[in-house]
VORO-285189 format. One record per residue (C-alpha): residue number from 1; x, y, z; residue in one letter. Coordinates in Angstrom, 3 decimals. Example, Ala and Ser with C-alpha at 12.3 -4.5 7.8 and 13.67 -1.06 7.14 Angstrom:
% VORO-285189
<atom n="1" c1="12.300" c2="-4.500" c3="7.800" res="A"/>
<atom n="2" c1="13.670" c2="-1.060" c3="7.140" res="S"/>
***
This chain:
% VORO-285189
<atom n="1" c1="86.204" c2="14.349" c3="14.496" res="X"/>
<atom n="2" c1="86.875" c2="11.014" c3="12.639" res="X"/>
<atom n="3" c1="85.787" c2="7.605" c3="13.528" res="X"/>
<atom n="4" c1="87.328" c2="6.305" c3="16.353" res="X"/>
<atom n="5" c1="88.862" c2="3.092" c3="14.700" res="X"/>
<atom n="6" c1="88.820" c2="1.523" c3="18.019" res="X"/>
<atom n="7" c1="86.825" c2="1.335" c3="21.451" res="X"/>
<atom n="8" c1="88.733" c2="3.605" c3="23.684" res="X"/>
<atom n="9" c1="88.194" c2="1.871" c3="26.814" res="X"/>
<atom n="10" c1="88.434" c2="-2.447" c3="25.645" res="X"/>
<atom n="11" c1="90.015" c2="-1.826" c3="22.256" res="X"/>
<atom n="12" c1="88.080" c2="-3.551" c3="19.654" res="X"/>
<atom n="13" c1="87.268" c2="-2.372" c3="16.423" res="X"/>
<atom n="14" c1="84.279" c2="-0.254" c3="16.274" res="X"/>
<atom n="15" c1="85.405" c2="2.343" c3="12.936" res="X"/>
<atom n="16" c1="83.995" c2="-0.064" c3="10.226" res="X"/>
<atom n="17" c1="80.637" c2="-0.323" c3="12.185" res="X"/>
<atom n="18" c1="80.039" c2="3.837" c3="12.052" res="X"/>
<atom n="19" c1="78.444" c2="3.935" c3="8.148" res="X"/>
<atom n="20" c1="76.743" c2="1.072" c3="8.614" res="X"/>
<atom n="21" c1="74.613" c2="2.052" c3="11.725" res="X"/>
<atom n="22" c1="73.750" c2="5.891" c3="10.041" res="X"/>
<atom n="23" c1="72.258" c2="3.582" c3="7.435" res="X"/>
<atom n="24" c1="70.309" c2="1.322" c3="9.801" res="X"/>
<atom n="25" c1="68.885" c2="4.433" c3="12.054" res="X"/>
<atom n="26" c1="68.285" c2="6.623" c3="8.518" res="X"/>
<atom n="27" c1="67.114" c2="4.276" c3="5.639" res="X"/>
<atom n="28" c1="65.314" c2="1.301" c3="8.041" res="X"/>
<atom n="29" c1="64.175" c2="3.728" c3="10.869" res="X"/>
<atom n="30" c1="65.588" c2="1.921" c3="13.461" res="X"/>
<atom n="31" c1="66.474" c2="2.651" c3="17.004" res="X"/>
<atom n="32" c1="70.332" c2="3.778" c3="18.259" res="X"/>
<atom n="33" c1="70.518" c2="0.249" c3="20.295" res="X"/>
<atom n="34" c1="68.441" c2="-1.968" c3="18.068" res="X"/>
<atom n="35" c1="70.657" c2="-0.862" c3="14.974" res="X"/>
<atom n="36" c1="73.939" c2="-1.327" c3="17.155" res="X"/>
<atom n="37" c1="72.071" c2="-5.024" c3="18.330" res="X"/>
<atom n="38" c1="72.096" c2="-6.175" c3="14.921" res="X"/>
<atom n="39" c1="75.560" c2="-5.109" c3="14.270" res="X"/>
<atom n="40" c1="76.729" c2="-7.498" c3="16.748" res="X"/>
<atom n="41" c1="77.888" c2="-4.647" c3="19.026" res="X"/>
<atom n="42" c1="77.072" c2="-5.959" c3="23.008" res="X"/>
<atom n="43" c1="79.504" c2="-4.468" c3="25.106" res="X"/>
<atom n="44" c1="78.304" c2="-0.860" c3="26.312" res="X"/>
<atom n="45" c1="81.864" c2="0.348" c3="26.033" res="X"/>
<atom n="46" c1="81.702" c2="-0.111" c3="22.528" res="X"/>
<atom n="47" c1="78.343" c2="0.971" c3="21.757" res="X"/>
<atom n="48" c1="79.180" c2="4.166" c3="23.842" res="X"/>
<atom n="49" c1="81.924" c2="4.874" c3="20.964" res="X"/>
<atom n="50" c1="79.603" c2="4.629" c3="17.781" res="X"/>
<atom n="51" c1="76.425" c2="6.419" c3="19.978" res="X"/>
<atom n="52" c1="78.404" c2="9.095" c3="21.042" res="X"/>
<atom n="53" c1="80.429" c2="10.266" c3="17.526" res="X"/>
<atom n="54" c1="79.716" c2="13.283" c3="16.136" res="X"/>
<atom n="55" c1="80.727" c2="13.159" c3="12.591" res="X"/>
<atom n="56" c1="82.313" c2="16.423" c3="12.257" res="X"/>
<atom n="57" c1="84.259" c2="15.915" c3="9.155" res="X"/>
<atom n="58" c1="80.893" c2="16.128" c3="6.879" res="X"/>
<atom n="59" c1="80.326" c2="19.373" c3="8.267" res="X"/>
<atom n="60" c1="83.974" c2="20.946" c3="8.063" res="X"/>
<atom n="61" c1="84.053" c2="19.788" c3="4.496" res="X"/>
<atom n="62" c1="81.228" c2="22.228" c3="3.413" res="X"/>
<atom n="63" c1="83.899" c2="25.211" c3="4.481" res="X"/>
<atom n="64" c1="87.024" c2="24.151" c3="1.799" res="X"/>
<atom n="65" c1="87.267" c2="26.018" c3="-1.007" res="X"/>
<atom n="66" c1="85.423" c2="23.233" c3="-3.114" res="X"/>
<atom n="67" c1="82.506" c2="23.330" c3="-0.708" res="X"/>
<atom n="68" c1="82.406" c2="27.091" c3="-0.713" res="X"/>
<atom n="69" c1="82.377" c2="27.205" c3="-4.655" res="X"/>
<atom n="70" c1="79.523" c2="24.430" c3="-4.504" res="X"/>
<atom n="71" c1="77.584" c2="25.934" c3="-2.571" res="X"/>
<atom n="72" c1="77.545" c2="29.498" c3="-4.852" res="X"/>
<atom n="73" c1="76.693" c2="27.293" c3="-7.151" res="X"/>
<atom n="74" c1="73.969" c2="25.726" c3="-5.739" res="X"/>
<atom n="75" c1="72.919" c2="29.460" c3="-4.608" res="X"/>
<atom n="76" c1="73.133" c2="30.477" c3="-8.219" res="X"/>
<atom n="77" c1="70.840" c2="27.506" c3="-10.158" res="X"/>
<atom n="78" c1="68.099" c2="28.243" c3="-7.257" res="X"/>
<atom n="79" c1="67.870" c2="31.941" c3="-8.207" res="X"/>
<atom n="80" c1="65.037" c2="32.853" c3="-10.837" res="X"/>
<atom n="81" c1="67.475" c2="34.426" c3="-13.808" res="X"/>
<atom n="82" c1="67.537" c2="38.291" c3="-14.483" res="X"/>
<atom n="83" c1="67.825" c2="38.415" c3="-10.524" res="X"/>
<atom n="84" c1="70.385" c2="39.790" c3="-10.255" res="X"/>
<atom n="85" c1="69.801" c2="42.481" c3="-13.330" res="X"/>
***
């Protein structure tokens, strides 16, 4: 799915706060509601929508046709050559 732009249940703005709390829990290790603390995000309505999103779009992306061609050729430069000889 994509970002919900906005809290489904009070109806503030929670779609610019997604990238930057994947950043907080990957590159400074920190916990799902210490990350969403320091983003200024208190009401558990709202932290329910960034928690809860599963960022599907990154992983349909690897099945278009310029994913599928990537990926051969990521396939391909991993393969010792003569391999397939």
């Amino acid at each position: 799915m994509i970002i919900p732009i906005r809290c489904f249940s009070c109806g503030k703005v929670t779609g610019d706060l997604w990238e930057k709390f994947v950043k907080l829990i990957e590159e400074e290790g920190l916990n799902d509601g210490d990350a969403l603390d320091q983003l200024g995000c208190k009401r558990y309505c709202c932290r329910r929508m960034v928690m809860t999103h599963v960022d599907l779009i990154e992983k349909l992306l690897k099945y278009t046709p310029d994913g599928r061609n990537q990926k051969k050729l990521e396939m391909q430069m991993r393969e010792p050559k003569g391999a397939h000889e």
